[in-house]
MIDOSE-1310 file (N, C-alpha, C; in nm, 2 decimals, decimal comma, always signed):
residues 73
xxxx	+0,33/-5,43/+15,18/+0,28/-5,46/+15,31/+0,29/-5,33/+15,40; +0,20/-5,32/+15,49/+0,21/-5,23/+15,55/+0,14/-5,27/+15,67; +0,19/-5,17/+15,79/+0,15/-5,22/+15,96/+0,01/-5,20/+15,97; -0,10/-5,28/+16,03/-0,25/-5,21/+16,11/-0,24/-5,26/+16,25
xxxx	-0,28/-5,18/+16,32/-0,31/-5,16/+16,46/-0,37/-5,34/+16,49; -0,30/-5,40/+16,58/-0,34/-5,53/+16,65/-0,31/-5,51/+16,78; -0,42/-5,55/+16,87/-0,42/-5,51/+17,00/-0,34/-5,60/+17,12; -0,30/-5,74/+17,01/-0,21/-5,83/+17,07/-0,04/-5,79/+17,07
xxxx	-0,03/-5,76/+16,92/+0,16/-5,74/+16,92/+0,16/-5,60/+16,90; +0,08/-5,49/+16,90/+0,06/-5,36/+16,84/+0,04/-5,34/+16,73; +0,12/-5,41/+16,62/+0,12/-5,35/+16,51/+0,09/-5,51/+16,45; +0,06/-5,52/+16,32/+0,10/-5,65/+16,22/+0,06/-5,61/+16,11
xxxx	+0,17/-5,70/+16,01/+0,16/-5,67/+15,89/+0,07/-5,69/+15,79; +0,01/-5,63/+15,70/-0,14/-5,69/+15,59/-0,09/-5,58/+15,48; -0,10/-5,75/+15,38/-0,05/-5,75/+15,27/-0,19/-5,67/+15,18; -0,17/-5,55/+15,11/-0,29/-5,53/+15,01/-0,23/-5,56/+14,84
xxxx	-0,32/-5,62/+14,82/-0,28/-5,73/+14,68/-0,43/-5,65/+14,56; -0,34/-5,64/+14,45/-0,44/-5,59/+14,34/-0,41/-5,69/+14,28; -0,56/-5,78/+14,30/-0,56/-5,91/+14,22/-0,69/-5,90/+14,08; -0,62/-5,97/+13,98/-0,75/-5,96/+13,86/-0,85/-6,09/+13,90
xxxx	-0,91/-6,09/+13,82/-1,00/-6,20/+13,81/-0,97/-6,38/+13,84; -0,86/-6,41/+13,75/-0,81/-6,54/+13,75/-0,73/-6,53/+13,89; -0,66/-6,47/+13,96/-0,56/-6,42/+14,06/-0,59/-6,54/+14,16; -0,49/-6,57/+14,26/-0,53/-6,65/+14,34/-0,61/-6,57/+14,49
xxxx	-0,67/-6,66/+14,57/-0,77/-6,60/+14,65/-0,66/-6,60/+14,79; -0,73/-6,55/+14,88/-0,65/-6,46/+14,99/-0,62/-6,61/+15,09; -0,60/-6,70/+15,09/-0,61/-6,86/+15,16/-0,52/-6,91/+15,08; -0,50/-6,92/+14,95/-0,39/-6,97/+14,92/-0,25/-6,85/+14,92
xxxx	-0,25/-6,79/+14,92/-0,16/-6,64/+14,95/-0,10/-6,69/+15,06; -0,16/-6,69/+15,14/-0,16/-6,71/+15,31/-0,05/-6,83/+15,31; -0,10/-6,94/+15,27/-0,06/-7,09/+15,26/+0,08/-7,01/+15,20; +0,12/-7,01/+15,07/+0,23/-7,01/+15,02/+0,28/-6,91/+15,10
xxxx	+0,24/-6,82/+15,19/+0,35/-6,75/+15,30/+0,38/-6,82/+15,39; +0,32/-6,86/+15,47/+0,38/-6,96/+15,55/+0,46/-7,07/+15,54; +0,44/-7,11/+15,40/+0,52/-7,22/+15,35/+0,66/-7,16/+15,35; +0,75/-7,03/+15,27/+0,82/-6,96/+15,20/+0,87/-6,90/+15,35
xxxx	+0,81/-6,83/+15,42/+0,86/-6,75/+15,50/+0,81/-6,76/+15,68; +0,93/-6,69/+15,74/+0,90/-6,72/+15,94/+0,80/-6,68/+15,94; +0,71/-6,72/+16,02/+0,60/-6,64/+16,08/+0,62/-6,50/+16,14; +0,75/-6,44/+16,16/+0,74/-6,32/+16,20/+0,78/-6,20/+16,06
xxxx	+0,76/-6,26/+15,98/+0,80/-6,21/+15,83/+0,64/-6,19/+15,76; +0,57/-6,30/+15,78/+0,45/-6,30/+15,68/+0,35/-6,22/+15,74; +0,25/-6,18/+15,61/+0,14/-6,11/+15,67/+0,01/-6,21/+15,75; -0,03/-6,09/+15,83/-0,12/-6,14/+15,93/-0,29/-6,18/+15,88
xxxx	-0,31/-6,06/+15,73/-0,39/-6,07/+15,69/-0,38/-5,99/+15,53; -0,43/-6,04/+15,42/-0,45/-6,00/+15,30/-0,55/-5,90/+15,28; -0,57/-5,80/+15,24/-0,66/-5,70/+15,20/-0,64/-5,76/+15,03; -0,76/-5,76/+14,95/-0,79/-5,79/+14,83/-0,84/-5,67/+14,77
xxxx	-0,77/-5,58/+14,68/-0,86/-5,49/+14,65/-0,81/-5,45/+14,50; -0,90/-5,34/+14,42/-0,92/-5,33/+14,30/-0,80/-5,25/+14,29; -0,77/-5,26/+14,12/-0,64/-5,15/+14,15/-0,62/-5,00/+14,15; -0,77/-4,99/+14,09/-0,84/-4,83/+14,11/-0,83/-4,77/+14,30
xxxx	-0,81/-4,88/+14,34/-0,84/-4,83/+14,46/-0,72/-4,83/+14,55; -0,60/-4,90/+14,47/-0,49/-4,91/+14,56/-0,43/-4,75/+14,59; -0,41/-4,71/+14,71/-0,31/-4,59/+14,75/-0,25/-4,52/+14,65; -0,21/-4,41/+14,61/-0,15/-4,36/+14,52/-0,07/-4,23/+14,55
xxxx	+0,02/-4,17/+14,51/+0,03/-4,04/+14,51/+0,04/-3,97/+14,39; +0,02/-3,84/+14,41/-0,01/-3,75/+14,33/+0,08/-3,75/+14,18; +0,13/-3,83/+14,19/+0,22/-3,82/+14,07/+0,20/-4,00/+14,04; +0,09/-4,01/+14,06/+0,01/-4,18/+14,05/+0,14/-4,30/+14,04
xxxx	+0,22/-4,28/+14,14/+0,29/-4,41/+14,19/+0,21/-4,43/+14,34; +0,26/-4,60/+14,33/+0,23/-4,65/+14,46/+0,22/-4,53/+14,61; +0,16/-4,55/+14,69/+0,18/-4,48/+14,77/+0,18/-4,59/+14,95; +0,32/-4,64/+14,94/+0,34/-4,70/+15,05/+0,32/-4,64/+15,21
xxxx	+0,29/-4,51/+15,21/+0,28/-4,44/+15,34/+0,12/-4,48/+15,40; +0,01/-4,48/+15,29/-0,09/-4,50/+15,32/-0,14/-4,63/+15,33; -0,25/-4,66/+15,43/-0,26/-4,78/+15,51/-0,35/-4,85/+15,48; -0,50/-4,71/+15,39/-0,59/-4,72/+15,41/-0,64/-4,67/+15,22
xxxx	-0,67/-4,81/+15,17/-0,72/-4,80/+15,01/-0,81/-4,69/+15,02; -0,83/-4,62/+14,90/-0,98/-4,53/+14,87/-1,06/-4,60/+14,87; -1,09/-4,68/+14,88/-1,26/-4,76/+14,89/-1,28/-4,76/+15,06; -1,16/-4,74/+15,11/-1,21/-4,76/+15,27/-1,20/-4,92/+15,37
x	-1,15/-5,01/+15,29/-1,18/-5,11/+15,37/-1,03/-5,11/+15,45
């Protein structure tokens, strides 16, 4: 998870998830967060994205500093 700019609390959290095909969809994610966790813990919104496109760094681990996938969304 990582923060994006909300104009209400400043910041909120959005989960980016590298889901395959069978994966569950961004509504049931949501549901089981809210179920499991406070509302000030869960994310605000799911980014679904390929895993070619998840963040990286140069030594191709995750790269949690970056906010923003290579595909741009």
């Amino acid at each position: 998870m990582l923060p994006a700019f909300d104009a209400k609390r400043g910041e909120s959290p959005v989960a980016f998830v590298v889901r395959g095909d069978a994966g569950p969809e961004a509504e049931d994610m949501m549901c089981l967060c809210r179920k499991k966790l406070t509302s000030c813990k869960g994310p605000r919104e799911f980014r679904l994205i390929a895993f070619e496109d998840f963040p990286r760094s140069t030594s191709a681990r995750s790269n949690g500093t970056s906010s923003k996938p290579r595909s741009g969304t």
